[in-house]
C-alpha positions as CSV (number, residue, x, y, z in Angstrom):
1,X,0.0,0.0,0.0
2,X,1.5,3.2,-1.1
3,X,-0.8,5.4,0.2
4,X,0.2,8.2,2.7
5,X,-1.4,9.5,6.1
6,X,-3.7,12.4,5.1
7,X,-1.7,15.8,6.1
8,X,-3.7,18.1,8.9
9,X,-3.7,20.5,6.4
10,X,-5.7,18.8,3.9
11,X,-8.5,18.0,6.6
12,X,-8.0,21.8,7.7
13,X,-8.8,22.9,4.1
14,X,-11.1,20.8,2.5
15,X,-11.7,21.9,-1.0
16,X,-15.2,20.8,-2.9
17,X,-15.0,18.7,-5.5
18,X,-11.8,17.7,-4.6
19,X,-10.7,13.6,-4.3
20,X,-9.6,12.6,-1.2
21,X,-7.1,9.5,-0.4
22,X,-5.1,8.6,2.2
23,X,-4.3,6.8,5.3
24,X,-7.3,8.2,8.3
25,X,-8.6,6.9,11.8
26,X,-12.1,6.5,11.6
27,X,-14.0,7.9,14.2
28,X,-17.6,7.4,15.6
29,X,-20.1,6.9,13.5
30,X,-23.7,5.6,12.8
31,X,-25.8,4.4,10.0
32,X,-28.7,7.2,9.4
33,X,-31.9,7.4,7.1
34,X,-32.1,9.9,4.7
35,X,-35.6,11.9,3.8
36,X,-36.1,9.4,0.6
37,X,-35.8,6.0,2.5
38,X,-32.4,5.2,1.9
39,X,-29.6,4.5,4.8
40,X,-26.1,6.3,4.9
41,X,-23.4,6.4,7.0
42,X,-22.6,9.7,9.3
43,X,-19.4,9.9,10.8
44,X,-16.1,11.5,11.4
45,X,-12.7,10.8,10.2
46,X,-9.2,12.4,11.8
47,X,-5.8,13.0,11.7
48,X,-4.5,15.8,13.6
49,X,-7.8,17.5,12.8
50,X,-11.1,15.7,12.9
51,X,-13.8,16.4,9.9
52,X,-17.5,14.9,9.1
53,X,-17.5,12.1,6.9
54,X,-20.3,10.6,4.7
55,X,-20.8,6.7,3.0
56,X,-23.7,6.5,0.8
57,X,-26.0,3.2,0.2
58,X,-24.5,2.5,-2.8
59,X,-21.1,2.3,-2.2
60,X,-18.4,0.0,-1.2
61,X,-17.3,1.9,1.7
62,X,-21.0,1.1,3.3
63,X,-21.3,-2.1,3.2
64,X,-17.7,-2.8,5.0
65,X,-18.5,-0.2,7.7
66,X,-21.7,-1.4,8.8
67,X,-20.6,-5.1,8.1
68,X,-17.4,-4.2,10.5
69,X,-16.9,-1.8,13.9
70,X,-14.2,0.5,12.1
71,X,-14.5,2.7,14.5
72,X,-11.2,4.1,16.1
73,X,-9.8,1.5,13.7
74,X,-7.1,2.9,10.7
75,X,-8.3,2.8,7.2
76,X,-7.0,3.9,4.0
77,X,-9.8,5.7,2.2
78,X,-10.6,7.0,-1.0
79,X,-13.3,9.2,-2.1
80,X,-13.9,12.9,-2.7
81,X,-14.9,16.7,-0.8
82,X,-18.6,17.1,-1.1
83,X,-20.0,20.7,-0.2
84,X,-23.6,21.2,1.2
85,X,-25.0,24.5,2.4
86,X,-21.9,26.2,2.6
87,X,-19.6,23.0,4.6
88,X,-17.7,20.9,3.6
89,X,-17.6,16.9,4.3
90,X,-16.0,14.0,3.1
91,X,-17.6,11.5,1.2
92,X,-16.2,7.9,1.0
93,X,-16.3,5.4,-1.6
94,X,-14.5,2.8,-0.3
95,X,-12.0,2.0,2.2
96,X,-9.6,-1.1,3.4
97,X,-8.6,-1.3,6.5
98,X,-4.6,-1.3,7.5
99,X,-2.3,-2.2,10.1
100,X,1.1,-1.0,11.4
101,X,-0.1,2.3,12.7
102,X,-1.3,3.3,15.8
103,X,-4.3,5.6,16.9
104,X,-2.0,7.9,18.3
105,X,-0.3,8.6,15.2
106,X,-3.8,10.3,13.8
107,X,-4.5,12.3,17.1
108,X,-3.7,16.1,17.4
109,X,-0.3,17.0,19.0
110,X,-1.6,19.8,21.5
111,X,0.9,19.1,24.3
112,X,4.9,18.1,24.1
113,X,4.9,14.9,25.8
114,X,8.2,14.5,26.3
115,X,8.7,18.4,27.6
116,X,5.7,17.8,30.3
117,X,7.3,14.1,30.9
118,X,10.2,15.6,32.0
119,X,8.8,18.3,34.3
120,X,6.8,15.3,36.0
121,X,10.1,13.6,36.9
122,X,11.9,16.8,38.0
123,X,8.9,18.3,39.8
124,X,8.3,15.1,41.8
125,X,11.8,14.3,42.7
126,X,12.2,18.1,44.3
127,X,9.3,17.1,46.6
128,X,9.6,13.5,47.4
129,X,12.4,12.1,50.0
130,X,15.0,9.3,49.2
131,X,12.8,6.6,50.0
132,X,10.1,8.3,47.9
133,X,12.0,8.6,45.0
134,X,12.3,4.9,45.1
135,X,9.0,4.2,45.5
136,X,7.5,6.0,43.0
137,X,10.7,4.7,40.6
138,X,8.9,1.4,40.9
139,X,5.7,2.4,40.6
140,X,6.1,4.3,37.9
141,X,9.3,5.4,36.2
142,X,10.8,2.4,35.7
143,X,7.7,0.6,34.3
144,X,8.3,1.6,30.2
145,X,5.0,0.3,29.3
146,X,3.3,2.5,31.7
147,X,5.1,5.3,31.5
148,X,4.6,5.3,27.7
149,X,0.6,4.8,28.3
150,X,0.6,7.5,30.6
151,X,2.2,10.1,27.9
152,X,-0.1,9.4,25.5
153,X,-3.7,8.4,27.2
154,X,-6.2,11.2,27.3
155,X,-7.6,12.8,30.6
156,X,-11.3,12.2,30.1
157,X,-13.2,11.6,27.2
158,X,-15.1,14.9,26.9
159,X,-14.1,17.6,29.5
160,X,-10.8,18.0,30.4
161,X,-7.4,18.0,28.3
162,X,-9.7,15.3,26.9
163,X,-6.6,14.9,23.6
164,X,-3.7,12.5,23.3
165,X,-1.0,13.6,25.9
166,X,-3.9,15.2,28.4
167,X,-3.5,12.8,31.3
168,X,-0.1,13.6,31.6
169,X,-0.8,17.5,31.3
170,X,-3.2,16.6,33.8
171,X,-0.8,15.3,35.9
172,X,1.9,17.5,35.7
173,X,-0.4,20.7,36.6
174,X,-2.1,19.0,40.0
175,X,1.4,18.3,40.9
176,X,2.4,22.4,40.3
177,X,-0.5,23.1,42.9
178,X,1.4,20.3,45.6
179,X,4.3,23.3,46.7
180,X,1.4,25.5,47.6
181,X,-0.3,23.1,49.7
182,X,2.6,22.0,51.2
183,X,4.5,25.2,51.7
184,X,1.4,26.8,53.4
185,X,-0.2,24.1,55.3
186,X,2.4,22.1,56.6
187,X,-0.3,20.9,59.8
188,X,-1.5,18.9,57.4
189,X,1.6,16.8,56.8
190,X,3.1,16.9,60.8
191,X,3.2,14.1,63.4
192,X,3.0,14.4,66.9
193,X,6.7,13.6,67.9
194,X,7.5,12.0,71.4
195,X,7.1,15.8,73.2
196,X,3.6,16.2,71.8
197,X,5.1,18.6,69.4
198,X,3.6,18.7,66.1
199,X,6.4,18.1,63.2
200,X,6.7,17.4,59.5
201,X,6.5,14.1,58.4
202,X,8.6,13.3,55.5
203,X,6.5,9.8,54.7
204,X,3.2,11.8,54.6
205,X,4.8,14.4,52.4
206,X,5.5,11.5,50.2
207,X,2.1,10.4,50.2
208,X,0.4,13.1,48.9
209,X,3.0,13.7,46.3
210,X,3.1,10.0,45.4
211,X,-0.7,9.5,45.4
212,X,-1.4,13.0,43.6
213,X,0.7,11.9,40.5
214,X,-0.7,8.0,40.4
215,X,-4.4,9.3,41.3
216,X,-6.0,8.7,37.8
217,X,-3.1,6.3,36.3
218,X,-6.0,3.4,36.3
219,X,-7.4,5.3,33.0
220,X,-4.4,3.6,31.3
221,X,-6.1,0.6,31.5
222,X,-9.9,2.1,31.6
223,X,-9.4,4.1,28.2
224,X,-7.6,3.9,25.1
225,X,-6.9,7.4,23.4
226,X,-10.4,8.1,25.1
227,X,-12.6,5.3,24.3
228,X,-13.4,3.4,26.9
229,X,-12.5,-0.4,27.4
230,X,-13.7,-3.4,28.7
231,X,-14.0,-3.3,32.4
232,X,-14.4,-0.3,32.5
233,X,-17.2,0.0,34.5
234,X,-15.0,-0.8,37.4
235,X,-13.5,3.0,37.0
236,X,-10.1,3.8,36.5
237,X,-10.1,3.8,40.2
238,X,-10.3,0.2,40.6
239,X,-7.8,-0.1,38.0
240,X,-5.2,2.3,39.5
241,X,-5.8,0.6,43.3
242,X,-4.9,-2.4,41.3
243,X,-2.0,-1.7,39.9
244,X,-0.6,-0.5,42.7
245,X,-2.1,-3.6,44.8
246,X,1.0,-5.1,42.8
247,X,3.6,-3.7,44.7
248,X,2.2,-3.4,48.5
249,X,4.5,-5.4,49.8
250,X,7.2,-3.2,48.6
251,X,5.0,-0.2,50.0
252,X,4.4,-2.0,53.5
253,X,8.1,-2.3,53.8
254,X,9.1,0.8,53.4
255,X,6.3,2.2,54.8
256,X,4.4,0.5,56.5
257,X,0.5,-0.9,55.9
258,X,-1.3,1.9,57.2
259,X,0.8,3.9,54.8
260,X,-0.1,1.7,51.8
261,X,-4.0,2.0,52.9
262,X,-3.9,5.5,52.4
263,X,-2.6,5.7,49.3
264,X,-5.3,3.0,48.1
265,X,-7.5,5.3,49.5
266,X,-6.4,8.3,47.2
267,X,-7.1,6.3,44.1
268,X,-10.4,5.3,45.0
269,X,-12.0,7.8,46.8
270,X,-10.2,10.8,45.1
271,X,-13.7,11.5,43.3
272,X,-15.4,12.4,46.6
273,X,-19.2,13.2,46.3
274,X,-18.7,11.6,42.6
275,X,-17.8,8.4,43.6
276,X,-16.7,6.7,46.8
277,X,-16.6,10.1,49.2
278,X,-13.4,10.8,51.0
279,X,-13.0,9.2,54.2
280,X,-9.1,10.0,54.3
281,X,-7.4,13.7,54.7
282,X,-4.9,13.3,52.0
283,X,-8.0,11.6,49.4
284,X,-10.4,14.8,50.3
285,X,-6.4,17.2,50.0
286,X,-6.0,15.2,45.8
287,X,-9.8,16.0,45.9
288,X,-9.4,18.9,45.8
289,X,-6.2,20.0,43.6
290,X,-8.5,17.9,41.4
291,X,-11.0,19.6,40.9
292,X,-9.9,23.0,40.7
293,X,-7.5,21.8,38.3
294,X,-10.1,20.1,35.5
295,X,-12.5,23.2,36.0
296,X,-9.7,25.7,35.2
297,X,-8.4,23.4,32.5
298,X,-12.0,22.9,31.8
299,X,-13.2,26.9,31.8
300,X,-9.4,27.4,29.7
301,X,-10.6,25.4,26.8
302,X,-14.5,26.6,27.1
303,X,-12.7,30.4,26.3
304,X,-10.7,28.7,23.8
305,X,-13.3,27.4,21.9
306,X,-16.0,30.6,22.3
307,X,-13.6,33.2,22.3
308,X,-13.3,33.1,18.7
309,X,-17.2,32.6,18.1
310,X,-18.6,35.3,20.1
311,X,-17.4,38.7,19.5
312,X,-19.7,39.9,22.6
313,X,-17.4,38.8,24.8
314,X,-20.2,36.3,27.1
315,X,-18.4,33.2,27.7
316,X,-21.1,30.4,28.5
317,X,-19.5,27.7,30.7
318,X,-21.1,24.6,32.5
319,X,-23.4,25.0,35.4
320,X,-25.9,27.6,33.4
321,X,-24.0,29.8,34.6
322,X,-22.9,32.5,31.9
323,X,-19.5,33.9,32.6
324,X,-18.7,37.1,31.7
């Protein structure tokens, strides 16, 4: 197959009349009825830049995408740039699918992975103590297959940073909100030593560090570039408690079980009123960075997206609340 990945650009520009061939992730789609009777098939197509797709009844490309689930599958496609009331679509002909690419390859690129990788390792070794290093080395770092699902897996499906690379961004910018907490509440993280005084604890620093960058790593496993996966009803929650489950007698060694409790604790109740609610300070602290993180992230891309759509200035965010 000599056929080449269709360019952003092209998708970007989409010229009527136009044919159109290349290599393209199929998206989500659905087979529709049109006013005279007959069925066609209403979709989207990406790479780098997502754009509507049509098959019609009659072709090739019809019969193999209702025959098959091709979506989030990659296809080569041909076909041409159909124009109706003013927008532009792609209509495909037929299409085969083909292997030795991956999904990711088709996805936008809106964060440097390896850039925001890096701060994640540098940010968390500042904060964490020897022992913590360690521990989060094994749990993390030195795991390549994780660490590589991790850079690419998206934050949510809608949402949040929900794009390839958004779980890490995700990540990385609860983790810049841990120096404030930490810096400015430091009851929070102190022991009572053998005086009664209260004093920093080193190991509950490294809690809240540790479990704030592994808090959502179960959506490795409960998505894929978004799209959720079998089991997934269990919550990337379950998954993360899991995978961590792996280790605890690594934990309980160097920290001890009530230590290893409280980080299972993070993963699974780091949801609060919107899953299990927080019965554990440092799951209600995660909680927290949580959520003011997605609904800034959240309100960031809301302006993004209206900002150049409504010259009034009215931003209209979640909540029915209209921001001004």
């Amino acid at each position: 197959n000599t056929m080449d990945i269709i360019r952003p650009e092209e998708l970007k520009e989409l010229t009527a009349n136009l044919p159109m061939e290349g290599i393209v992730l199929i998206g989500s789609y659905a087979v529709k009825t049109a006013k005279s009777g007959s069925e066609y098939i209403d979709g989207k197509i990406q790479s780098g830049h997502s754009v509507k797709f049509r098959a019609w009844s009659s072709s090739r490309a019809f019969q193999k995408l209702k025959e098959n689930p091709l979506a989030n599958h990659v296809c080569s496609i041909s076909g041409r740039v159909d124009e109706y009331q003013g927008s532009c679509s792609v209509i495909i002909d037929d299409l085969q699918e083909v292997t030795g690419y991956s999904i990711g390859q088709f996805m936008p690129e809106l964060y440097n992975t390896e850039e925001w990788f890096l701060a994640l390792q540098e940010n968390s070794c500042r904060m964490l103590s020897e022992k913590g290093r360690e521990t989060l080395d094994r749990l993390l770092y030195q795991n390549e297959t994780l660490v590589s699902r991790l850079k690419e897996e998206f934050a949510a499906m809608s949402h949040h940073d929900n794009c390839k690379g958004g779980l890490l961004a995700h990540t990385v910018k609860m983790v810049d909100f841990l120096p404030i907490v930490l810096d400015n509440y430091p009851i929070l993280f102190s022991d009572k030593d053998s005086s009664g005084q209260m004093k920093e604890s080193p190991d509950k620093r490294d809690l809240l560090v540790i479990g704030c960058i592994l808090h959502d790593i179960g959506k490795t496993r409960e998505m894929d570039y978004g799209v959720y996966q079998k089991g997934s009803f269990v919550s990337h929650r379950f998954f993360g408690a899991e995978m961590v489950e792996e280790h605890k007698d690594y934990i309980v060694k160097q920290y001890g079980e009530e230590w290893f409790y409280h980080l299972i604790a993070i993963l699974l109740q780091h949801h609060d009123q919107f899953g299990d609610p927080c019965r554990d300070v440092y799951a209600l602290i995660v909680h927290k960075i949580d959520d003011i993180e997605s609904s800034l992230t959240n309100l960031s891309q809301e302006i993004e997206q209206n900002g150049n759509t409504d010259p009034s200035g009215k931003f209209i965010w979640y909540d029915n609340k209209t921001l001004y």
